[in-house]
C-alpha positions as CSV (number, residue, x, y, z in Angstrom):
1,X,26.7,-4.7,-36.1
2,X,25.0,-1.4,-34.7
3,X,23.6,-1.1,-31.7
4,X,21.0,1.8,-33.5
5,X,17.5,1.0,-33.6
6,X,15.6,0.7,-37.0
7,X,14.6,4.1,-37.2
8,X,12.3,3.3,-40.7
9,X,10.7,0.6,-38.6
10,X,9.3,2.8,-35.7
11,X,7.8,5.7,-39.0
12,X,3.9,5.6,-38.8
13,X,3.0,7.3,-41.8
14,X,-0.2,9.2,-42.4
15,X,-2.0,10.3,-45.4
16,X,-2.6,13.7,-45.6
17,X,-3.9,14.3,-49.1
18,X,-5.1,12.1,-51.8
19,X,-5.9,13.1,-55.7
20,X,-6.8,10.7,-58.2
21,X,-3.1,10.8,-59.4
22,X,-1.5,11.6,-56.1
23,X,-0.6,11.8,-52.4
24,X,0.9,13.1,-49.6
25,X,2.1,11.1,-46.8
26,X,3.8,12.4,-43.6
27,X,6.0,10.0,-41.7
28,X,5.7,10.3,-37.8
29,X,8.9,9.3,-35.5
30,X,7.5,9.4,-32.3
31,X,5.2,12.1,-31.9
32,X,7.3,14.5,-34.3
33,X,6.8,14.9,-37.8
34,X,9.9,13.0,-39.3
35,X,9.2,12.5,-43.3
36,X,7.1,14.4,-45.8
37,X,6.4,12.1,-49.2
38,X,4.9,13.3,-51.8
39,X,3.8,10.2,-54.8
40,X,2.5,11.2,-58.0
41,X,1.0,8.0,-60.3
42,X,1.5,8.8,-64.4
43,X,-0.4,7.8,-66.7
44,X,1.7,5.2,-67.9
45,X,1.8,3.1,-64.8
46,X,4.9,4.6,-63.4
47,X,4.9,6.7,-60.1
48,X,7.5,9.9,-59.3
49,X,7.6,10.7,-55.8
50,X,10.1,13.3,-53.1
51,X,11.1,12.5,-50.1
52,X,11.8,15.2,-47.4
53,X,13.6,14.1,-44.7
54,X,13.3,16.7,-42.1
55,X,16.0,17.5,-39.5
56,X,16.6,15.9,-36.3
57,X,14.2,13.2,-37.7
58,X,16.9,10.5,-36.9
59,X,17.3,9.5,-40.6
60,X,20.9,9.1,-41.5
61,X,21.9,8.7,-45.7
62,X,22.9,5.4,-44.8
63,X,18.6,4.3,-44.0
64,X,17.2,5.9,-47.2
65,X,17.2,2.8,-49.4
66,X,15.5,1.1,-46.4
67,X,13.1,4.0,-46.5
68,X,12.4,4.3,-50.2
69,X,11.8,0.3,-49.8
70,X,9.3,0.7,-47.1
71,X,7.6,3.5,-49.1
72,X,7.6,1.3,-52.2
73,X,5.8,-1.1,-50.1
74,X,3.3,0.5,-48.2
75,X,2.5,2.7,-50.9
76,X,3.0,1.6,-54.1
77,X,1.3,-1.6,-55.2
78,X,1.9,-3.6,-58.5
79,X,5.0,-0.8,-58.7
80,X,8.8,-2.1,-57.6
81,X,11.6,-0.4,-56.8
82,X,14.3,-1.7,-59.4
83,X,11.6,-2.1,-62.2
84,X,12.1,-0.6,-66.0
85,X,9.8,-0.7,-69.0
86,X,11.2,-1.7,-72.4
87,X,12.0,1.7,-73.0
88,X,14.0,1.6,-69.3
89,X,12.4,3.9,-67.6
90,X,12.1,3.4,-63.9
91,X,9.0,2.0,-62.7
92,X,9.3,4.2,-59.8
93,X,11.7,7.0,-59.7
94,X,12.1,9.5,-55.9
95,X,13.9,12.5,-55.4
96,X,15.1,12.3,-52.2
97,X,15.9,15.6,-50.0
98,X,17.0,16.2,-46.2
99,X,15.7,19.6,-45.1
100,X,14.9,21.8,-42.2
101,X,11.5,21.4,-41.2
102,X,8.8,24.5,-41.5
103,X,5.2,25.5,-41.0
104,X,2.6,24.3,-43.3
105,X,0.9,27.6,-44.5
106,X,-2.3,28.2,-46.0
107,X,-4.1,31.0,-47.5
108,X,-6.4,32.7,-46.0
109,X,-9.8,33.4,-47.3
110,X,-10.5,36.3,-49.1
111,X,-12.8,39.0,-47.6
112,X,-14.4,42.0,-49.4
113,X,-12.7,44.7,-49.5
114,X,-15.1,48.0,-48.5
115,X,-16.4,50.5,-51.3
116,X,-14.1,53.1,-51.9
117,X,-15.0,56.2,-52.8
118,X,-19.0,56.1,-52.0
């Protein structure tokens, strides 16, 4: 047995966004920003989501089935993990993806540009 905490435990996650048809959820370890989700609900019940887990988050390959599991439950209700239509299709499906971490950008607003040639 491991003496490692429960690292998908400790995750707070906050919503950042919410569509009709979507969200995106950031998973805090700590005070440091640890997992991005992005969940998109189709119109045929299902739900498609990715999973970026950021570097030096503590997340190891080893706790993503733990952490798809804790998604599914926090996140998905009347959706399971492991469920198929009669066509079997996955009731939920992730992509899951470890990546270096990076600013959130935005655009900045536009500003007219002055008259030319008055």
């Amino acid at each position: 047995m491991s003496n490692r905490p429960n690292i998908v435990a400790t995750l707070h996650f906050k919503r950042t966004l919410r569509t009709a048809s979507s969200e995106r959820l950031v998973a805090l370890h700590g005070t440091r920003d640890a997992v991005a989700v992005d969940l998109h609900f189709l119109p045929d019940g299902t739900a498609a989501g990715t999973v970026t887990v950021l570097d030096g988050s503590g997340i190891t390959d080893a706790d993503v089935p733990e952490l798809l599991e804790r998604i599914d439950e926090d996140f998905l209700p009347g959706i399971q993990l492991g469920d198929e239509d009669e066509e079997g299709n996955a009731g939920v499906s992730f992509t899951v993806v470890f990546a270096r971490g990076a600013e959130s950008f935005q655009s900045a607003p536009s500003t007219p540009s002055p008259a030319r040639g008055r």
